[in-house]
C-alpha positions as CSV (number, residue, x, y, z in Angstrom):
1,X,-23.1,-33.7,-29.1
2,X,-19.7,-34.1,-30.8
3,X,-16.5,-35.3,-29.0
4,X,-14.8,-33.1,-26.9
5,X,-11.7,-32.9,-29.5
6,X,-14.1,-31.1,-31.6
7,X,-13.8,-28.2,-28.8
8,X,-10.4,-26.5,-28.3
9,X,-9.9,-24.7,-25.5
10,X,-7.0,-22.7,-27.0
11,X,-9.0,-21.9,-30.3
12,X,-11.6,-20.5,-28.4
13,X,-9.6,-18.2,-26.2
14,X,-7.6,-16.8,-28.9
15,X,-10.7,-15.4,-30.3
16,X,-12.2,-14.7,-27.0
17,X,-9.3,-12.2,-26.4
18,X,-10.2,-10.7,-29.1
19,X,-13.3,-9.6,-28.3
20,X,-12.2,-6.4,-26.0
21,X,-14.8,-6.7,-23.2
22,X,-13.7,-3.8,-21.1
23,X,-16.4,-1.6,-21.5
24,X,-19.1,-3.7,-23.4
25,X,-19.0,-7.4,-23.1
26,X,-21.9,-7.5,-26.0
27,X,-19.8,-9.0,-28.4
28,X,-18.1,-11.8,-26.4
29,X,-21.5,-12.4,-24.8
30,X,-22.5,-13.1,-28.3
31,X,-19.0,-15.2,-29.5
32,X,-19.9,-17.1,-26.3
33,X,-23.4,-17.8,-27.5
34,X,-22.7,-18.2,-30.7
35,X,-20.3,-21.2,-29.4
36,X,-22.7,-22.9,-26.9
37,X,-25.2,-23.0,-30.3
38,X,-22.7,-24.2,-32.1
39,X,-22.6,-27.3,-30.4
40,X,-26.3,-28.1,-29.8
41,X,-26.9,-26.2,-26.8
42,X,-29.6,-23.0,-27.1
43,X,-28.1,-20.5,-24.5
44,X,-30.5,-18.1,-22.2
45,X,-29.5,-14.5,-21.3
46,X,-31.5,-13.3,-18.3
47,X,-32.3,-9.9,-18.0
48,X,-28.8,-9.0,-16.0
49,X,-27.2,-10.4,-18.7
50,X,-25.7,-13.9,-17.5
51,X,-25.6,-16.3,-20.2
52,X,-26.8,-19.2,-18.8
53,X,-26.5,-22.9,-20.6
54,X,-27.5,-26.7,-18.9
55,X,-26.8,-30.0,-19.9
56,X,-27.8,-33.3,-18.0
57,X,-31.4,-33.8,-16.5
58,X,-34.1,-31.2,-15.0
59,X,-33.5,-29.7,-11.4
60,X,-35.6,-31.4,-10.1
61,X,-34.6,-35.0,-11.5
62,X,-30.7,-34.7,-11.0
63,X,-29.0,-36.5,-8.8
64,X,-26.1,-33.8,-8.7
65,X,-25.9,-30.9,-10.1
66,X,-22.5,-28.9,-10.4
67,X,-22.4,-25.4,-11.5
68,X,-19.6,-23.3,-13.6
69,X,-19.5,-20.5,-13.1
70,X,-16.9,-17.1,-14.2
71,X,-17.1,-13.7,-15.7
72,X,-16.3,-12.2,-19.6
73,X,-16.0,-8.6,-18.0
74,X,-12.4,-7.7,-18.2
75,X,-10.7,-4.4,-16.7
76,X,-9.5,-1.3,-18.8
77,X,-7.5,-0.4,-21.3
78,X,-8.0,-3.3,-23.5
79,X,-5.0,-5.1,-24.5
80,X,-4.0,-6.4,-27.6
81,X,-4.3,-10.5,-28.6
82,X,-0.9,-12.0,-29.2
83,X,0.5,-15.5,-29.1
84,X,3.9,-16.0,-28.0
85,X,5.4,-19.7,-29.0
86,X,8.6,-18.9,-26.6
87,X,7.7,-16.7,-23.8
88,X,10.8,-15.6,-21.5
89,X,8.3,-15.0,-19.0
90,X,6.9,-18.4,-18.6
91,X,10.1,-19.7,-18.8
92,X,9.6,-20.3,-22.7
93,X,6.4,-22.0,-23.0
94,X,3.7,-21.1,-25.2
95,X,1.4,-18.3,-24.4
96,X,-1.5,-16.3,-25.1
97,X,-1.1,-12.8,-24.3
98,X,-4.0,-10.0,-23.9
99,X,-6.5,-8.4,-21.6
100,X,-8.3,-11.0,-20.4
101,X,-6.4,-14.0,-21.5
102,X,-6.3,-15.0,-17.8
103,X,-9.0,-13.0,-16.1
104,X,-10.5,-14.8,-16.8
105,X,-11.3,-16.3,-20.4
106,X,-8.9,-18.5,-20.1
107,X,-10.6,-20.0,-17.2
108,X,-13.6,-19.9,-19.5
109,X,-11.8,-21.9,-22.3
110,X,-11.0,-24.3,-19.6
111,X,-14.7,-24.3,-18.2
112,X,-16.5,-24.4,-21.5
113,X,-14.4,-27.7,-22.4
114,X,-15.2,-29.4,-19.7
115,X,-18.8,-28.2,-20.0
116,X,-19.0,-30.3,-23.6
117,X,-16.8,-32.9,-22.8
118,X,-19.1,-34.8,-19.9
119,X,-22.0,-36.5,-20.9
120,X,-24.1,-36.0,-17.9
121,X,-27.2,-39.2,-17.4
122,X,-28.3,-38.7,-13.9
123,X,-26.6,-35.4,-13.0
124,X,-27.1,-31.8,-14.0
125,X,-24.0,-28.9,-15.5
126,X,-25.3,-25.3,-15.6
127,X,-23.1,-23.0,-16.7
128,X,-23.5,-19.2,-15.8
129,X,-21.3,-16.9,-16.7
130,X,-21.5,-13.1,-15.3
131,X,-21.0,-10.1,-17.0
132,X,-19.6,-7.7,-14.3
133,X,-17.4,-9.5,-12.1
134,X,-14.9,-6.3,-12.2
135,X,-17.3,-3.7,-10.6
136,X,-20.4,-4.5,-9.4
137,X,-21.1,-8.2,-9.5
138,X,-24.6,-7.4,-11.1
139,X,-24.5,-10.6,-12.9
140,X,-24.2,-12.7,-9.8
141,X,-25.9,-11.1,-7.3
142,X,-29.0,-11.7,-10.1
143,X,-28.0,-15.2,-10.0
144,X,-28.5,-16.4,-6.2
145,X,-31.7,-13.2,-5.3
146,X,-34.0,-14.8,-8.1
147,X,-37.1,-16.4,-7.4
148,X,-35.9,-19.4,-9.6
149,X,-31.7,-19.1,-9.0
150,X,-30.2,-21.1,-11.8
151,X,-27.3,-22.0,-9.1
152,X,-30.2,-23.2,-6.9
153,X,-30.0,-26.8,-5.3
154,X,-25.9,-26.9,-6.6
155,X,-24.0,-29.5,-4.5
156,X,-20.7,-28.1,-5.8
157,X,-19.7,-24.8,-7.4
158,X,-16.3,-24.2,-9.5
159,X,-15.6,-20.6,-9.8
160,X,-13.0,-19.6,-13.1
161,X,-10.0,-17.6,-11.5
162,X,-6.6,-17.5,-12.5
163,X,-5.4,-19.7,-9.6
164,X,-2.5,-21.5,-11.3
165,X,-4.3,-25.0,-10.9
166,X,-4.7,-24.6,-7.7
167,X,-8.0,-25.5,-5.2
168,X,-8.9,-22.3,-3.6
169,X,-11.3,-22.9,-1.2
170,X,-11.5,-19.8,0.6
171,X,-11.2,-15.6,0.3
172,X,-11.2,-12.5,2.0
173,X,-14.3,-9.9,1.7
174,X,-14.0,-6.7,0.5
175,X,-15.8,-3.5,2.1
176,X,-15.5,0.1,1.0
177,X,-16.7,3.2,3.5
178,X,-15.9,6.6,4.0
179,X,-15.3,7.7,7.8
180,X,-16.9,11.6,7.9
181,X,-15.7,14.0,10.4
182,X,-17.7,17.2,11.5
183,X,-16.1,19.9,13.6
184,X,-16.7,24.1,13.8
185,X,-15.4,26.5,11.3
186,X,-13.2,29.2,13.2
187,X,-10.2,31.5,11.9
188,X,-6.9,30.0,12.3
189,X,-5.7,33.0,14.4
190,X,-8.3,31.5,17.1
191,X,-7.9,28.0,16.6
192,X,-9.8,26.8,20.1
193,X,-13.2,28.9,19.0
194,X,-13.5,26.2,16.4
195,X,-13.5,22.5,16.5
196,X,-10.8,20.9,13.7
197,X,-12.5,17.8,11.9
198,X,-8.6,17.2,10.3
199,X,-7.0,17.2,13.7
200,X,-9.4,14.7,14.8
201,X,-8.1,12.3,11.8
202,X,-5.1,12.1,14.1
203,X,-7.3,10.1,16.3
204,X,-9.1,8.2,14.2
205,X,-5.8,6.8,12.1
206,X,-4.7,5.6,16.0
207,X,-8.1,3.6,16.3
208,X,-7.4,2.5,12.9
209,X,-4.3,0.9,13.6
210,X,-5.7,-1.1,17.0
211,X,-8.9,-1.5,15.5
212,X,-7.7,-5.2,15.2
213,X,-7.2,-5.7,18.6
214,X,-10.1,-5.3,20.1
215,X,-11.6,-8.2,22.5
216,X,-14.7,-8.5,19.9
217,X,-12.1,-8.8,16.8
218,X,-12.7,-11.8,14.5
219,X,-9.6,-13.9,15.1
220,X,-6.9,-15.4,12.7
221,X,-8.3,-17.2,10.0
222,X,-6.4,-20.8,9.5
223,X,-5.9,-20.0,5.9
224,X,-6.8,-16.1,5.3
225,X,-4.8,-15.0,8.2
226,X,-5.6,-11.6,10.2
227,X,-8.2,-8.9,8.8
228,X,-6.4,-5.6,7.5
229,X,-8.1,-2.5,7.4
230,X,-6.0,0.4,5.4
231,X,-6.9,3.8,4.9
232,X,-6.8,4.8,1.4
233,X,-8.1,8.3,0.7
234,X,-8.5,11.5,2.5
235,X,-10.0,15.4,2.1
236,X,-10.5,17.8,4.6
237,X,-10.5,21.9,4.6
238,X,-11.6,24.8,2.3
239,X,-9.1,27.4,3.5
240,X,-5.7,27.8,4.4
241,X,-6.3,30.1,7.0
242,X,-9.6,28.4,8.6
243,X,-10.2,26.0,11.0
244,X,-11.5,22.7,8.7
245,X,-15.2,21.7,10.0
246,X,-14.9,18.7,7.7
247,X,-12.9,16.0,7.0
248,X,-13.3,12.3,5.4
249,X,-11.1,9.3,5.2
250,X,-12.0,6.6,3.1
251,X,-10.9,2.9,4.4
252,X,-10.2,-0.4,2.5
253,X,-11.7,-3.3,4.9
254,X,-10.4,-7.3,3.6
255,X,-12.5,-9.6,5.9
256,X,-11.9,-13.2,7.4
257,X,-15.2,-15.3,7.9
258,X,-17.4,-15.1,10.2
259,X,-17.4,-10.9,9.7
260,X,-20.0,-10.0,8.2
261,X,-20.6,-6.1,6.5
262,X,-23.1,-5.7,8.8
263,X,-20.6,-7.2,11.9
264,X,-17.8,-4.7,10.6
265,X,-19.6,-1.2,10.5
266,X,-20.8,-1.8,13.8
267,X,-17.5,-2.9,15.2
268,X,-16.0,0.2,13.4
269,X,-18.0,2.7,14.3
270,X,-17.8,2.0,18.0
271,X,-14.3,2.0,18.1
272,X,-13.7,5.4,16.2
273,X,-16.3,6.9,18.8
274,X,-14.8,5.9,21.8
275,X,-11.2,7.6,20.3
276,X,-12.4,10.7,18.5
277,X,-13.0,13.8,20.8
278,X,-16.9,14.7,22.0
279,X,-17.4,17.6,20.1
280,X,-16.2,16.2,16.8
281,X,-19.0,14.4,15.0
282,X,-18.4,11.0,13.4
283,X,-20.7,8.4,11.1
284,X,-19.2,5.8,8.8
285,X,-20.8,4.9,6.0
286,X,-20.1,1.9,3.4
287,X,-19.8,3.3,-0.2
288,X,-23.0,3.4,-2.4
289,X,-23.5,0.2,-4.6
290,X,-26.6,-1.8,-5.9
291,X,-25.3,-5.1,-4.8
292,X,-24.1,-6.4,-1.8
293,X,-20.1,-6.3,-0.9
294,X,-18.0,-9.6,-1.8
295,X,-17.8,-10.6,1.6
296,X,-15.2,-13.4,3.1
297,X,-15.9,-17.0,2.8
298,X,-14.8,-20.5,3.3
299,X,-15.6,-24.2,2.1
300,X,-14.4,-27.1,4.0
301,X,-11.2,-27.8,2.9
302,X,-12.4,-32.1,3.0
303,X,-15.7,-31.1,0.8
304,X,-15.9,-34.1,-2.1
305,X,-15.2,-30.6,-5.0
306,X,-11.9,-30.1,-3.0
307,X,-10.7,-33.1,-3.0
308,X,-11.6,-34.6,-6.5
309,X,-10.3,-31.6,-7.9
310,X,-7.3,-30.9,-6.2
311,X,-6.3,-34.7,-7.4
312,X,-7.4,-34.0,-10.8
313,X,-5.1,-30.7,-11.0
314,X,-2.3,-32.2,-9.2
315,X,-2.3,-28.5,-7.7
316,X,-2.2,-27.1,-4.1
317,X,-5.1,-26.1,-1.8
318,X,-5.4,-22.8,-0.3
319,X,-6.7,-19.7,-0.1
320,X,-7.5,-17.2,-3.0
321,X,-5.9,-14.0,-2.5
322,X,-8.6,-11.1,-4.4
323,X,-12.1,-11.0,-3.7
324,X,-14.5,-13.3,-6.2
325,X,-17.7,-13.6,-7.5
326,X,-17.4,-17.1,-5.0
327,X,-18.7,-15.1,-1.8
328,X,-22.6,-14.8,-3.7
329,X,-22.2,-18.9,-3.7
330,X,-20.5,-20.1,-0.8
331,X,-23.3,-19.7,1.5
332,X,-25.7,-22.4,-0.5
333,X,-23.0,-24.9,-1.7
334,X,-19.8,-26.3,-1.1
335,X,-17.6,-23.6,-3.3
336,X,-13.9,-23.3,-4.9
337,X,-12.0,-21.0,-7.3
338,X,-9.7,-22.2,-10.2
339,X,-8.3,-22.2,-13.0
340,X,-5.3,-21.5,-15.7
341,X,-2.9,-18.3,-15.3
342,X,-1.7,-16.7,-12.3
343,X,-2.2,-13.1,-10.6
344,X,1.3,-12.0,-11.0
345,X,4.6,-13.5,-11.8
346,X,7.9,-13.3,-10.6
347,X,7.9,-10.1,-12.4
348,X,4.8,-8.9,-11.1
349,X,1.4,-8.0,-12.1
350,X,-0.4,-10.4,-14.6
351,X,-3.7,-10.0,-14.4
352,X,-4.9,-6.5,-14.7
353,X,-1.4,-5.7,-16.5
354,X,-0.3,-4.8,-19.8
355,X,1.6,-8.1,-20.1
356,X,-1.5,-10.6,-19.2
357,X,-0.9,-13.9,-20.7
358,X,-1.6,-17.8,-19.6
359,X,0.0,-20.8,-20.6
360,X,-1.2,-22.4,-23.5
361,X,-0.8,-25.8,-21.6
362,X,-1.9,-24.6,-18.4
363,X,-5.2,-24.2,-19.9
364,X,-5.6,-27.6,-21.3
365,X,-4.2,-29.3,-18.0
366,X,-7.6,-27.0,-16.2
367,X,-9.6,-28.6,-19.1
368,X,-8.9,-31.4,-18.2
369,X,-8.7,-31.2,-14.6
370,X,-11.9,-29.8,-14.8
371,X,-13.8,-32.8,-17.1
372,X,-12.6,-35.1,-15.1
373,X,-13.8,-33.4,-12.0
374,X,-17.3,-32.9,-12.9
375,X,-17.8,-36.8,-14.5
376,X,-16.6,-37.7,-11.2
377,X,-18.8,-35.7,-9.3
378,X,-22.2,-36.1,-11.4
379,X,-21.2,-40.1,-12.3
């Protein structure tokens, strides 16, 4: 193994962002492979496609063992790679601009450095990096519902997320479902021979809005604060002229720990039958998907990962405001997101946004940060 100058975080990226990885991530899977073989270490893909890399001793031997873990799935369109030596939107610093550059390969560059810097003896590194973080999580759920998880056993895990080098050590879940309304057809000269599935939306939007205040509502979280629930999308009707016998509103759920998926269609559907009217049928259901939701979690703000970091970064601790990959991990191992580059500016969106960029120094500092995190941790 060389020294860790021989890795540059910044070099790395710049090609990394290159690599659009919006639709396929083959390519940077491979530029990330290529780069873990580059330095002595033979990579493995599993069959969801995680590229998954250890250094230190066996499972089963280590004393510690820390994971790394983020995603090379980006969002669409792709955006161009530029570097900016004098960036008016980070206050002149250097930057590097381009889908991806903060969400979240430049938490990779950050990760991967640290990853070849430490020179674990009685500890254990694995790195696993997803490859659909954006969508469906595929990559991580395949992680942690193995017979042999790679993450299993972890005593830490460090989740790369533009966090602006700060410790997040918790998050709010994310549940998508579709509230369906069934009524009777009738002409809307008669409206009472029919029953109206849209007028009945009027009631449900009511229980909607005191759906957090019920006595079995999970209270305030310390850091997340209350659970919203938003509806997002509705349809309803075929005619002009006829009583609608169908209607369905689609609702946005972001959870505070302890709610569970399971906790919050129960809680749901209970409420929106005691307010809609008997002869209206109502069943929510959660939107198809092949892996579980991102639900809400938490790690103990005194966990050893929280503070170690959070003195290596020099950054804040709090909560993480999106939904992460973190929620597959939390429930096994004391768990935090960061890294370089923020989720929007003073000028607004970053991430996800034509104008992505990090700092060029921000990312080293997380390097950093980050090495001298895990040597701590793994001795």
């Amino acid at each position: 193994m060389g020294s860790a100058d021989a890795f540059d975080p910044i070099d790395f990226l710049e090609t990394a962002v290159q690599h659009a990885s919006h639709e396929n991530v083959g390519p940077m899977r491979e530029f990330l492979c290529e780069t873990l073989a580059d330095r002595g270490i033979e990579p493995r893909v599993d069959d969801a496609g995680n590229v998954l890399a250890n250094r230190g001793r066996a499972l089963e031997d280590a004393e510690t063992h820390v994971v790394l873990n983020t995603h090379i799935d980006t969002v669409s369109p792709h955006v161009p790679f530029d570097r900016d030596a004098d960036a008016p939107d980070a206050d002149g610093a250097p930057v590097v601009r381009g889908r991806g550059s903060c969400d979240a390969k430049g938490p990779l560059a950050a990760l991967l450095s640290a990853f070849f810097a430490v020179e674990p003896t009685a500890g254990r590194v694995t790195l696993a990096v997803t490859p659909d973080e954006e969508v469906l999580s595929t990559g991580a759920h395949a992680l942690v519902s193995s017979e042999q998880p790679p993450t299993r056993d972890a005593d830490a895990v460090i989740v790369g997320e533009p966090t602006d080098l700060d410790v997040c050590t918790a998050a709010k879940g994310r549940f998508q479902g579709t509230i369906h309304l069934s009524g009777a057809n009738a002409h809307a000269a008669e409206p009472d021979t029919g029953s109206n599935a849209v007028a009945a939306l009027e009631s449900v939007l009511a229980a909607i809005r005191t759906f957090g205040e019920r006595d079995d509502a999970p209270p305030t979280h310390p850091q997340l604060g209350a659970a919203t629930l938003t509806p997002t999308v509705v349809e309803g009707g075929e005619a002009t002229n006829q009583v609608p016998a169908e209607c369905a509103l689609t609702v946005d759920r972001r959870s505070v720990p302890p709610e569970t998926a399971d906790d919050f269609h129960a809680s749901l559907t209970a409420h929106l039958r005691a307010a809609v009217p008997d002869d209206v049928g109502l069943a929510f259901r959660f939107t198809d998907r092949p892996t579980p939701f991102l639900e809400a979690w938490e790690t103990d703000p005194d966990a050893a990962v929280v503070d170690v970091l959070a003195d290596a970064a020099g950054g804040a601790v709090r909560p993480f405001t999106a939904a992460t990959e973190a929620s597959y991990f939390a429930s096994a191992a004391p768990t935090v997101v960061f890294g370089p580059g923020v989720l929007a500016d003073d000028e607004g969106a970053v991430a996800h946004a034509p104008r992505e960029y990090v700092r060029v120094e921000a990312v080293r500092e997380a390097a950093r940060a980050l090495e001298a995190t895990v040597t701590e941790l793994i001795g």
